[in-house]
N, C-alpha and C positions, 0 to 999 in steps of 0.2 A: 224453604224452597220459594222462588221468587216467579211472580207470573210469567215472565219470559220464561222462567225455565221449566211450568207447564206445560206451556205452548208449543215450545221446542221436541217436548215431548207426542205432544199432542200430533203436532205437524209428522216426525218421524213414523209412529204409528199408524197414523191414515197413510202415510207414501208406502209403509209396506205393504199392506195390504192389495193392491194392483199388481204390485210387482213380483209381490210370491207367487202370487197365483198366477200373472204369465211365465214367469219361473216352471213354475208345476207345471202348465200346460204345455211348455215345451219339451218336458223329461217324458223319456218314453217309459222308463219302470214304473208300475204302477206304487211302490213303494217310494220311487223320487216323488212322483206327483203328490200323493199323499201327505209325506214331509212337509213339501211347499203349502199347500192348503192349510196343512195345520198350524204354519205361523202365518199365517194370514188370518185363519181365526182366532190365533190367539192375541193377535194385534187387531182384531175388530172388540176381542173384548178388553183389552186395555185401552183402546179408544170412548168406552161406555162407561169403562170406570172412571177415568180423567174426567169427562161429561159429568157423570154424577159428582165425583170432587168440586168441580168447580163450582156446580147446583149450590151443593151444600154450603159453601164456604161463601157465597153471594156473590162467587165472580161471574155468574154468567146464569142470564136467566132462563124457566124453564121452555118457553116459548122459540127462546134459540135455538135449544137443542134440537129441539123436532125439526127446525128449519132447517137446522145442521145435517143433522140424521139424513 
């Protein structure tokens, strides 16, 4: 896997997250809403996993992160 295609990842992950969740705030079921939330947080925790990946691997450092965050 090639840093671009981290990125690419990284990038898609953080856009979902805004947009599920106005997703969900728009549905009136409380079961829609819910859906939407939950891939919203589950793309906040694939964005913290790529962060830690990157850590690890020395692409990017720990300092960033937090700025990032």
């Amino acid at each position: 896997v090639g840093n671009s295609d981290v990125v690419d990842q990284l990038k898609r992950a953080v856009l979902s997250m805004p947009l599920n969740i106005a997703e969900g705030v728009g549905k009136k079921a409380m079961a829609d809403k819910m859906r939407f939330f939950s891939i919203a947080r589950g793309s906040a925790m694939e964005s913290a996993a790529i962060f830690y990946v990157l850590v690890s691997t020395y692409l990017l450092d720990n300092s960033d992160v937090v700025q990032l965050k």
